[in-house]
TIRODO-618861 format. One record per residue (C-alpha): x negated, z, y; residue in three letters. Coordinates in steps of 0.1 Angstrom, whole numbers, padded with zeros to 4 digits, always signed. Layout:
<lovos>
XZYALA
...
</lovos>
This chain:
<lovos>
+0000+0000+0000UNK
-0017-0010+0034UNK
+0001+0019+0055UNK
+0005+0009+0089UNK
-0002+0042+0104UNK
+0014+0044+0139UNK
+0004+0077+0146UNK
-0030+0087+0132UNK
-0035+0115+0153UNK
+0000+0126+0148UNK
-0006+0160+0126UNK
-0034+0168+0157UNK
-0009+0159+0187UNK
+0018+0181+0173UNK
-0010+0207+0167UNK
-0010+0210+0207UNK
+0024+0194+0218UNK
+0044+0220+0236UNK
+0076+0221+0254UNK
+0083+0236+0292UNK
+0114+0232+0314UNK
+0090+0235+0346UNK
+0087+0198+0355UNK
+0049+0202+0359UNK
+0046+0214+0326UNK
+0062+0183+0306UNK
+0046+0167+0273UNK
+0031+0135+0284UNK
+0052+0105+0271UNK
+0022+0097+0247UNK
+0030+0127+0228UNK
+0053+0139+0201UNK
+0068+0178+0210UNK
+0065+0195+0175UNK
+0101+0208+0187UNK
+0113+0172+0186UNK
+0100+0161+0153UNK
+0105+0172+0114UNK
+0136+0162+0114UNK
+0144+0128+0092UNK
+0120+0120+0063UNK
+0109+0092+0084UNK
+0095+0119+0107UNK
+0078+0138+0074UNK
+0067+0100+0062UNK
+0044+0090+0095UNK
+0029+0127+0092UNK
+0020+0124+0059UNK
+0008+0092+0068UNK
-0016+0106+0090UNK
-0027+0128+0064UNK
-0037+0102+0043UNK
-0061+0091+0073UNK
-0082+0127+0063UNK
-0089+0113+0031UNK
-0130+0105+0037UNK
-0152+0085+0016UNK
-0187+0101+0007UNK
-0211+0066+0013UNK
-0240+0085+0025UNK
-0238+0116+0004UNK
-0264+0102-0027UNK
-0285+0105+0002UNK
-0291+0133-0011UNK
-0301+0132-0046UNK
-0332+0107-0057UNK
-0317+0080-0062UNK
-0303+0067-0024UNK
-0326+0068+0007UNK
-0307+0074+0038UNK
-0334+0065+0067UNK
-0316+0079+0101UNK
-0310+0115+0104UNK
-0280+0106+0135UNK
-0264+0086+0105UNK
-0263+0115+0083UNK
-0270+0150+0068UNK
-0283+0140+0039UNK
-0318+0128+0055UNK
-0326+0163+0065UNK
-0313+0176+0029UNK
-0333+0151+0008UNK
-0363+0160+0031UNK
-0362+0196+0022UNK
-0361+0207+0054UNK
-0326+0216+0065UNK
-0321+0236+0092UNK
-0285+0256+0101UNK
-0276+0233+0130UNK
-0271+0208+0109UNK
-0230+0197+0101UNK
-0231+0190+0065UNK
-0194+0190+0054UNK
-0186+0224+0067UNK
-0152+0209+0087UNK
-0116+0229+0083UNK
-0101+0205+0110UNK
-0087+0182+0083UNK
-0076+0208+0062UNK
-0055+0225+0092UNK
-0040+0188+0099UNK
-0027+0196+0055UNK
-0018+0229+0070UNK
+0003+0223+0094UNK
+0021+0198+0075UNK
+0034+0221+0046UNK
+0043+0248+0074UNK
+0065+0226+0090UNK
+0078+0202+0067UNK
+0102+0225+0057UNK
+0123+0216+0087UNK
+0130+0182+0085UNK
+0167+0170+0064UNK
+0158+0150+0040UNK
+0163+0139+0001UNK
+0150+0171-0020UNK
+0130+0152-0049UNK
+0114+0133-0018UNK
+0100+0161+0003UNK
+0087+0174-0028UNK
+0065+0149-0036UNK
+0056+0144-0001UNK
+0043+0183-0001UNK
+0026+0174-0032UNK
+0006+0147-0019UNK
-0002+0167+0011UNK
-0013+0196-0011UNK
-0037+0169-0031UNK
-0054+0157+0001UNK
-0058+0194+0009UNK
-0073+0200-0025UNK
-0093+0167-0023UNK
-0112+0181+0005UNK
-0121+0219-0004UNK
-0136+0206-0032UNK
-0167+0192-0017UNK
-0169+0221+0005UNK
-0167+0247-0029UNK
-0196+0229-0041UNK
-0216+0222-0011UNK
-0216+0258+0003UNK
-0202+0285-0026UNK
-0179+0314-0012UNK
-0158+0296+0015UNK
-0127+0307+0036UNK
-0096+0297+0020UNK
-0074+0292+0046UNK
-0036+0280+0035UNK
-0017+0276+0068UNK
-0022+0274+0104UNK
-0039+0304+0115UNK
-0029+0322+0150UNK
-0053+0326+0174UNK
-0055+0366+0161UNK
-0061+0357+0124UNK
-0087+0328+0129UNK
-0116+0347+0122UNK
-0113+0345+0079UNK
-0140+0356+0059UNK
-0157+0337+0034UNK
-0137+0335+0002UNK
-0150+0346-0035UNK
-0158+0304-0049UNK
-0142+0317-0082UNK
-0108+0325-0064UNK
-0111+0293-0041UNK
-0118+0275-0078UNK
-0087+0289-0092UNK
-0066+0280-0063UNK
-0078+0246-0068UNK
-0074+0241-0101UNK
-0036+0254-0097UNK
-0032+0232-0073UNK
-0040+0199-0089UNK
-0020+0209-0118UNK
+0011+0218-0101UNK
+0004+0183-0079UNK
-0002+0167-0110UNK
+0034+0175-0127UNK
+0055+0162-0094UNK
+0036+0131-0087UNK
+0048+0097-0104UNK
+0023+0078-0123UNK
+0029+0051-0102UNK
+0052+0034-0074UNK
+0066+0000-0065UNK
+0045-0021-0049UNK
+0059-0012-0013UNK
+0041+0022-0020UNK
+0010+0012-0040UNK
-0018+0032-0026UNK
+0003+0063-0028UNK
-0014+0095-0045UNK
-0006+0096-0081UNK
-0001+0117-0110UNK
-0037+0101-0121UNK
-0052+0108-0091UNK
-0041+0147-0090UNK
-0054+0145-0131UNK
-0088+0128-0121UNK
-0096+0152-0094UNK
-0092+0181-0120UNK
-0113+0166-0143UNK
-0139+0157-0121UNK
-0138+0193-0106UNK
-0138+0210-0146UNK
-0170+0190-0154UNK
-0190+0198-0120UNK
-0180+0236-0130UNK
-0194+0229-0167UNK
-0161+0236-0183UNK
-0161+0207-0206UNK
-0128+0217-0228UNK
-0108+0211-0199UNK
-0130+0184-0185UNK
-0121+0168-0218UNK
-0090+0171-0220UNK
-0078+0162-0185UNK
-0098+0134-0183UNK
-0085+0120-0221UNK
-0051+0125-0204UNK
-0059+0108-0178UNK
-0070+0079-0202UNK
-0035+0076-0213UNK
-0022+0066-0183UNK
-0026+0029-0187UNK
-0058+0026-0161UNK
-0085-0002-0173UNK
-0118-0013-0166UNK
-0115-0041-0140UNK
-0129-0079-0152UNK
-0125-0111-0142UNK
-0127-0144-0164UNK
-0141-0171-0139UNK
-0167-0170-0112UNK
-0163-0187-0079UNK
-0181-0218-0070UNK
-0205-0208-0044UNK
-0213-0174-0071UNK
-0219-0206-0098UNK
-0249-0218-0076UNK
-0269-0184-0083UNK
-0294-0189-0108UNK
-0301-0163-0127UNK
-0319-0180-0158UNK
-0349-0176-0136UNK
-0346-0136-0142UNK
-0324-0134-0179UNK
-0335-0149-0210UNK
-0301-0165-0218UNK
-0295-0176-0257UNK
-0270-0202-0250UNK
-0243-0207-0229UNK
-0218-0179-0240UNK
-0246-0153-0235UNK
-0247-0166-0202UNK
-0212-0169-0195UNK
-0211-0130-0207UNK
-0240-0121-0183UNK
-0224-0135-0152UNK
-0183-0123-0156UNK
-0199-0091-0164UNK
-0219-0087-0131UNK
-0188-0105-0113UNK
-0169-0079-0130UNK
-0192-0051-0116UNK
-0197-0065-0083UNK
-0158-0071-0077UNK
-0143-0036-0083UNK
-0153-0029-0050UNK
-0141-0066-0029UNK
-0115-0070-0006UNK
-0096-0100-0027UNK
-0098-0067-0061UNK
-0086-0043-0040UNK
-0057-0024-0057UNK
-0071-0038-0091UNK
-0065-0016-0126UNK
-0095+0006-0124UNK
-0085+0015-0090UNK
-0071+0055-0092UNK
-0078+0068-0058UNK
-0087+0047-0027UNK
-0089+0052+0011UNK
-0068+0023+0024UNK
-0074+0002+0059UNK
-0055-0023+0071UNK
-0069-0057+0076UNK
-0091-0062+0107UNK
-0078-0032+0128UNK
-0088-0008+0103UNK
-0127-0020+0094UNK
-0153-0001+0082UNK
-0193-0005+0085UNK
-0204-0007+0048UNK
-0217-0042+0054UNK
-0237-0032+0081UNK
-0250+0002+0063UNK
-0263-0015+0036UNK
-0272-0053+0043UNK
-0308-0064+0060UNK
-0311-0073+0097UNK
-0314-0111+0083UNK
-0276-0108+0079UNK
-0266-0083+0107UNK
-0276-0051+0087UNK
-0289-0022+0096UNK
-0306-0012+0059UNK
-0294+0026+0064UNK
-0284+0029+0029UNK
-0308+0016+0002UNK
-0320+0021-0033UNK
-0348+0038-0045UNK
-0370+0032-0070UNK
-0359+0063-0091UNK
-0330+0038-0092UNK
-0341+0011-0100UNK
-0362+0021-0129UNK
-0328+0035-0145UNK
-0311-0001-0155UNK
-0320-0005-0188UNK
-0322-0039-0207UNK
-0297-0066-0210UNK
-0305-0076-0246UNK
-0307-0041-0263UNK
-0292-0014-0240UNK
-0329+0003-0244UNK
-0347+0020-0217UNK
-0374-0008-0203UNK
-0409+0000-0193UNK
-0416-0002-0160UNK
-0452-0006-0142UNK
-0473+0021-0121UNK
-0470+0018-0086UNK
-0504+0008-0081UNK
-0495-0026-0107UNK
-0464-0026-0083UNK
-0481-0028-0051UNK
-0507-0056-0065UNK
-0481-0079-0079UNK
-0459-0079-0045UNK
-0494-0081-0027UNK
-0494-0118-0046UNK
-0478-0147-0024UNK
-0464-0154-0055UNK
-0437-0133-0066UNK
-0433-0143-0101UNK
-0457-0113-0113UNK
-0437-0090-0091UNK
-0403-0103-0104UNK
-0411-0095-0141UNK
-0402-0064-0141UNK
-0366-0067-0129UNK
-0361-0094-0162UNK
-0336-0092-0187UNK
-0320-0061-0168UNK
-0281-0051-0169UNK
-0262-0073-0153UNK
-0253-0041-0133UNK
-0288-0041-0118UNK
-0287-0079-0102UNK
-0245-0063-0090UNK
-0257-0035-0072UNK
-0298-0039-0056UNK
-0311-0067-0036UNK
-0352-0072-0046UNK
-0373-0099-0036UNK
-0364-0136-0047UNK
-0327-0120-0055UNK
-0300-0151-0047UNK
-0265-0143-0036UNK
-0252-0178-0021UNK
-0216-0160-0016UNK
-0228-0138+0007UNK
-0236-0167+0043UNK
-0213-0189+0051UNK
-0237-0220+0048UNK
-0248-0203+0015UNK
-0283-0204+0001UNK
-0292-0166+0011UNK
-0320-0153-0007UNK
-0332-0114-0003UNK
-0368-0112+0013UNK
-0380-0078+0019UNK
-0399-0082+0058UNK
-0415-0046+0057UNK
-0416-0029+0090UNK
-0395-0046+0111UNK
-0361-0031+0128UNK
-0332-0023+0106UNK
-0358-0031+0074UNK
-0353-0010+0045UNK
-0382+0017+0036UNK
-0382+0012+0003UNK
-0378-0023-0002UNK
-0349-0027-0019UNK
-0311-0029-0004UNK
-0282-0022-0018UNK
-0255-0056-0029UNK
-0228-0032-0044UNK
-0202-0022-0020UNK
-0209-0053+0003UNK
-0179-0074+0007UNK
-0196-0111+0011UNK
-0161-0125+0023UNK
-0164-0103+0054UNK
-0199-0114+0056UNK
-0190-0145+0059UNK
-0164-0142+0082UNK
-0185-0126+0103UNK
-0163-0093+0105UNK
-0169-0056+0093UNK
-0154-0048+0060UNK
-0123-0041+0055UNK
-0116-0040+0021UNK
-0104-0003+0005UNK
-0131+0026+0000UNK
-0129+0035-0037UNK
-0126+0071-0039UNK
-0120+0078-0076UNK
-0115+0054-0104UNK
-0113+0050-0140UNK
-0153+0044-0148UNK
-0156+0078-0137UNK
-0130+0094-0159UNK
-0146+0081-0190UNK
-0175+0093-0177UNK
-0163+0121-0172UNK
-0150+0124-0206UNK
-0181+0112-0223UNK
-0204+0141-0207UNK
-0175+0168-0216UNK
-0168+0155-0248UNK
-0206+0158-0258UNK
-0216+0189-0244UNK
-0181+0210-0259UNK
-0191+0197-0294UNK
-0217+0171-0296UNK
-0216+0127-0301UNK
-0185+0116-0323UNK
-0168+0082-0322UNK
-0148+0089-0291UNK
-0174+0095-0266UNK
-0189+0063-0279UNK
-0162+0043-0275UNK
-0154+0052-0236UNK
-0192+0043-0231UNK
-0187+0012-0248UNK
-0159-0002-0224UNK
-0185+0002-0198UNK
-0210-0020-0215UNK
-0187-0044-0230UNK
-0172-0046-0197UNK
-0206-0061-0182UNK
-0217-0082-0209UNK
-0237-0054-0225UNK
-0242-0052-0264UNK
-0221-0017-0276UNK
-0247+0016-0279UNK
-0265+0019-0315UNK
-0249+0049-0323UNK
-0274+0057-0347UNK
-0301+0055-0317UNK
-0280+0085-0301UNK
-0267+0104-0331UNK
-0279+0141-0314UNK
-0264+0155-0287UNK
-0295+0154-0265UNK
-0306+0120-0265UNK
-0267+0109-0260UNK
-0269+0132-0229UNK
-0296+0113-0212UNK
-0277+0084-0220UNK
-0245+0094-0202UNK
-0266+0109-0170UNK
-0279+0077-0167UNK
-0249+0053-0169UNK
-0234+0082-0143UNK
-0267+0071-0124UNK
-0265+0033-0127UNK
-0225+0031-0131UNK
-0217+0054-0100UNK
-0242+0049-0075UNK
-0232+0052-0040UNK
-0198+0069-0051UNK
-0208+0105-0037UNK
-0217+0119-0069UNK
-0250+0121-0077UNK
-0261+0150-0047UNK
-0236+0171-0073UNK
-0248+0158-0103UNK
-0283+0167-0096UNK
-0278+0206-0089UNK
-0247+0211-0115UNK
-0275+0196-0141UNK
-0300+0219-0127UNK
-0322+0187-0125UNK
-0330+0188-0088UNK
-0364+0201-0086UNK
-0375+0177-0108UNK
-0365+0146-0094UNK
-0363+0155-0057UNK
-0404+0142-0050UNK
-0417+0117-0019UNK
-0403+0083-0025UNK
-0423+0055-0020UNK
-0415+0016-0011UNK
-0428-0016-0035UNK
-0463-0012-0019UNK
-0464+0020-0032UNK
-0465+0031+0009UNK
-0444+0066+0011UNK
-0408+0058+0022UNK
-0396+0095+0027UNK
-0416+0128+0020UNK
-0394+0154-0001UNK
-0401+0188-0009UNK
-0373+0211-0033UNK
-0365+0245-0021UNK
-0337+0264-0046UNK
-0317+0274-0018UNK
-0309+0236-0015UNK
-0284+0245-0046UNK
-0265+0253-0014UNK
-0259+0240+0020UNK
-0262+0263+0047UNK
-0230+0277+0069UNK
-0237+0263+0102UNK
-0249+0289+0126UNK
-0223+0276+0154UNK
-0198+0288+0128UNK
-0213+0323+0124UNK
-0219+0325+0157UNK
-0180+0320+0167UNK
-0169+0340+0140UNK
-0184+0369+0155UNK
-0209+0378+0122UNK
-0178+0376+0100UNK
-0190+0348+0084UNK
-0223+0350+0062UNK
-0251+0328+0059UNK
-0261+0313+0024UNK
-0296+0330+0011UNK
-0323+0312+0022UNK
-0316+0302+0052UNK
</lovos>
């Protein structure tokens, strides 16, 4: 559903609207009198409407793990957090302005006359967004306030809550959401929270809290909701011209044919002409044009208007294992690296992105990498010119997310922000599965609609028979699967993995891209010190910091 919000600042506006009878004291015509409104369910709709505008994407947040280099601190928090160096001025999440838009809602929704079974699925979805974002706030900073209406003035200064209460509340939540919202909606209302949505979001929360019977479970129901892995069966003519021969050992046509739908399948998940597709659970919706969004620019070079903010590192790229046998692949030092990219001749320096999966070539732009859909005159070929403005510091950008039909039309992106969808819930399933009782059949099959889905042979099950080695295997399809989807910063510290893999990055000439250094209290963010500062020492800062 493309919701044509006409008042996204409504829930704010009626936050302050007041009504006087002294003539200097009138609401400006501009704005909505909370005393005038709540009354009709179209009232309640545009509300909820705006509501839906808090839903937020987390593009930058892998910034923050090892695999995603954010360059520009101004962008985002995560440069500081990857750096190691955090300080307590720094806004990393730590925002309760949406979460009182979700508050006032459900105080006053109350009001309005309306059809019963309607307003209760319209608290229900308001409750969901609510839900959707403490969660990222549990995890980023522990103990939080858990506030559940519209504080007075006299009650605003809340201490921090206990996270295992805040949990429970969550978890409640979601499952009371979860049993009013329908499984799906008529195509005027597509892009409506739905019962999967409310299902995923527990899931996803019961894995990043390690309890995998639940994880399991609400994930697997989730699975028999009638989601699918998106694909598509025919490539367009301008993505026929990339050759990819010159990188994949192809035996015959078929395998070919495989190769490419599988990384068009990949790749168009996340494209404006997909958008709503099966695999869709969750999204953020714009509207066409007057509702854009800068992904393009993020993550594309300055050759085609970029600004490289976002881009991959080689922790990343090293993950994508090969296209023939679903097998790790050895990758060269950095010293090899440097000397092969050194060569005006990249064919040395090529040979080690060969024969990857077809996920690899859908997601990171390396030197020599073709992509004639993305220019309008076609022909564009990714060249790494190290040091120059808006270049990427590591040498690699990032293809997945880009919509090339924007590109081409010269216009921001406006396709739909994915915000949860069905990859993950396998995922999701596949980690639980294996860590409450080890591999089985099951957990092998969800992986296996992953591969299948890009062309990938099915995982030798007898490769991964204990419950260790199949672990790696599912952190690092989370890795090469989910990247740029806000997941991994979590990943990393619910794995306990962080101080391991948080070290300097360095670009393709083995130059350092980013100096890291791992501190344990970066298990936690910390509580901005405006906030403790306002809340007169009731709030507490995280240890450390």
């Amino acid at each position: 559903m493309k919701r044509h919000i006409l008042y996204p600042l409504l829930a704010t506006t009626l936050l302050f609207g007041a009504c006087s009878k002294d003539f200097l004291d009138r609401t400006p015509a501009n704005k909505v009198p909370n005393e005038e409104f709540w009354h009709t369910s179209n009232d309640v709709n545009l509300a909820l409407n705006a509501i839906y505008n808090r839903l937020s994407d987390a593009t930058y947040d892998d910034g923050g793990s090892e695999l995603v280099h954010v360059k520009n601190p101004w962008e985002s928090w995560t440069t500081e957090v990857s750096s190691g160096k955090i300080g307590t001025d720094i806004e990393t999440g730590w925002d309760y302005k949406p979460i009182r838009v979700c508050n006032f809602f459900l105080d006053n929704v109350d009001k309005a006359v309306m059809d019963a079974e309607l307003k209760k699925r319209y608290i229900a979805e308001a409750r969901f967004v609510r839900a959707f974002l403490y969660i990222p706030m549990v995890q980023k900073f522990g103990d939080i306030p858990l506030v559940t209406k519209v504080l007075t003035k006299e009650e605003s200064n809340v201490p921090r809550t206990a996270k295992k209460e805040v949990l429970e509340f969550l978890f409640k939540e979601l499952e009371d959401v979860a049993a009013v919202l329908p499984a799906s909606y008529p195509a005027a209302e597509k892009g409506r929270i739905t019962k999967g949505a409310a299902l995923a979001l527990q899931a996803r929360l019961y894995l990043m809290e390690n309890n995998w019977e639940q994880a399991a479970l609400t994930a697997q129901e989730v699975m028999g909701l009638g989601y699918s892995l998106f694909k598509v069966n025919t490539e367009s003519e301008s993505d026929r011209k990339d050759n990819y021969a010159q990188f994949v050992d192809f035996q015959g046509a078929e395998d070919e044919k495989n190769f490419r739908l599988g990384l068009r399948s990949y790749e168009g998940i996340f494209q404006y002409e997909n958008e709503g597709n099966s695999e869709v659970i969750l999204d953020r919706q714009h509207i066409t044009v007057t509702q854009s969004h800068l992904t393009n620019t993020l993550l594309l070079d300055a050759s085609v208007g970029g600004w490289s903010s976002i881009t991959p590192t080689q922790n990343l790229v090293n993950l994508y294992v090969n296209y023939k046998t679903g097998k790790p692949v050895d990758t060269v030092s950095a010293t090899v690296r440097a000397a092969n990219y050194a060569k005006a001749d990249k064919a040395d320096f090529v040979k080690e992105f060969k024969n990857r999966d077809p996920r690899f070539y859908a997601s990171i732009l390396f030197e020599t990498a073709p992509w004639n859909s993305l220019t309008k005159n076609g022909g564009y070929v990714f060249k790494w010119p190290k040091g120059k403005s808006n270049t990427s510091l590591t040498g690699y950008n990032f293809r997945k997310l880009v919509d090339p039909k924007s590109n081409r039309e010269q216009v921001e992106s406006y396709a739909n922000l994915i915000l949860i969808r069905y990859a993950e819930v396998l995922l999701t399933y596949a980690e639980a599965q294996n860590e409450k009782s080890g591999p089985d059949a099951s957990i092998f099959d969800a992986l296996d609609q992953l591969r299948v889905r890009v062309g990938m042979p099915k995982i030798d099950r007898s490769e991964y028979a204990s419950q260790d080695k199949l672990r790696q295997l599912i952190r690092n399809e989370r890795a090469v699967e989910l990247v740029l989807e806000g997941l991994r910063f979590y990943d990393i510290r619910r794995w306990k993995t962080a101080p391991n893999v948080m070290k300097n990055i360095y670009d393709v000439t083995n130059g350092l891209a980013q100096s890291r250094v791992w501190d344990d209290k970066l298990y936690l963010m910390p509580v901005p010190q405006s906030q403790i500062d306002l809340s007169y020492g009731v709030l507490k800062q995280n240890s450390g910091y």
